[in-house]
N, C-alpha and C positions, 0 to 999 in steps of 0.2 A: 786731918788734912781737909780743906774745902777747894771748892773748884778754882775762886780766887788765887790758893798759895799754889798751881800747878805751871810748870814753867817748862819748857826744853832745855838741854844741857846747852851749857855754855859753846859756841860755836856749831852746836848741830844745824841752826838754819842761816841762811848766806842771805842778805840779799840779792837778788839779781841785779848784774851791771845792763843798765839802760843806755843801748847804743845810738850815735844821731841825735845826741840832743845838746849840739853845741859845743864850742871848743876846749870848755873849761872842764868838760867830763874826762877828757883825757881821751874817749872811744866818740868825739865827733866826725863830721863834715862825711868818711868813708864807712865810717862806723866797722876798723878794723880790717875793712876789707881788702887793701889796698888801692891801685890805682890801677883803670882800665882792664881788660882782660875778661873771659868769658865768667871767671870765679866771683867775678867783682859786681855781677848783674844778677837780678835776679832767675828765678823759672830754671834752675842748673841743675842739670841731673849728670854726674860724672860720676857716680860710683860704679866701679869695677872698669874702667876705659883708661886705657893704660897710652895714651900717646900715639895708638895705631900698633902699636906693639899687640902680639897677641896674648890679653886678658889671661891674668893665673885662674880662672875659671874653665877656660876652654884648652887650656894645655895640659891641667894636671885627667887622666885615664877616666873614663866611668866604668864603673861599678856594677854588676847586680842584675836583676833582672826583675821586673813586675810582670804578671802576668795575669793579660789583660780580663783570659775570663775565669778566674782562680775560684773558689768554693767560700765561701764565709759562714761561718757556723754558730750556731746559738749557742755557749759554753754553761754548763749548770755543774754542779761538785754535788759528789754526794752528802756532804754534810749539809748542804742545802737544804737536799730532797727530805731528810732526817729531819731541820728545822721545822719543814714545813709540816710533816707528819706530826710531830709533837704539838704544832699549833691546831692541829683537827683541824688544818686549810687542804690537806689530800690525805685521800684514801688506800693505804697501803695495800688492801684487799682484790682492787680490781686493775686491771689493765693499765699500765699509767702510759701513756703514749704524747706522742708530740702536742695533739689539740689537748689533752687533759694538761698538760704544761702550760700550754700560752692562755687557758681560761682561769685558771687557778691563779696567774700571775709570776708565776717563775721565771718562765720566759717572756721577755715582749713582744718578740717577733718571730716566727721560726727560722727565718731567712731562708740558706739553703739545704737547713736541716736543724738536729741539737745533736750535741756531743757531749757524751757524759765524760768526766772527768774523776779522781780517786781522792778529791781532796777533801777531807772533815773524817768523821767518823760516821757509819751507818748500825744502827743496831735493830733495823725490821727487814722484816722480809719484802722483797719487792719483786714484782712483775714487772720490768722497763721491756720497751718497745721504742727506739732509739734508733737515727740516723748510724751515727758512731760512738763511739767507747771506748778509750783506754786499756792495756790489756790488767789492769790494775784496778781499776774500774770493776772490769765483768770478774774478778778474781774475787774480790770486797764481799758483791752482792751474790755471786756465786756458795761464797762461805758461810753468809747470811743465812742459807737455804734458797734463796730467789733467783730468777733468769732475767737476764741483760740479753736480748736479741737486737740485733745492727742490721741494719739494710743495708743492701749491698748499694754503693755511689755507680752511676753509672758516666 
């Protein structure tokens, strides 16, 4: 096959119908639009304006609730922390704490903390020093032989 014999399927591409360009196109003079009327000009912005009726937007209930000054957390898995030990990029031996995280590259940012998570497999021993944790998590590392300690959120 060369680049020459490459084609699209039959009917996959359309031309576009060219509106306003004269009577014989069939889409001249209004170019479809009608005749007079606000839909007929241009600059229209009508989406969701129901005629003064009131908008299926503002009638159907809300929902839910955000809040506004809620916590966002740096999430890491322990199969992570595992990867990275295997790459000799952290040292299982000593302290592994928030800064030892965001310098190593694990985490980007600390935000308003990190949270460890239970997900991969761990197979060293670890010293974590951690905003939050899973109770799955501290179970893992716990079994491992090593401590998961959490600060308390205030």
């Amino acid at each position: 096959m060369k680049l020459n014999e490459l084609h699209d399927n039959p009917g996959a591409n359309r031309t576009k119908k060219r509106v306003g360009r004269g009577p014989g196109s069939g889409k001249g003079k209004t170019a479809g639009r009608g005749i007079k009327g606000q839909k007929s000009r241009s600059g229209v912005s009508l989406n969701g304006y129901e005629g003064g009726q009131m908008p299926l937007y503002m009638r159907l209930p809300k929902r839910g609730f955000n809040k506004p000054n809620r916590k966002k957390f740096a999430v890491i898995n322990l199969g992570i922390l595992q990867k990275f030990i295997d790459a000799k990029k952290l040292d299982p031996t000593i302290e592994i704490n928030e800064e030892v995280l965001a310098t190593t590259g694990i985490v980007r940012r600390k935000l308003d903390g990190v949270r460890v998570l239970a997900k991969g497999t761990l197979s060293s021993k670890l010293n974590l020093v951690v905003t939050g944790a899973s109770k799955s998590a501290i179970e893992v590392v716990e079994k491992m032989g090593g401590v998961l300690k959490t600060a308390s959120l205030d």
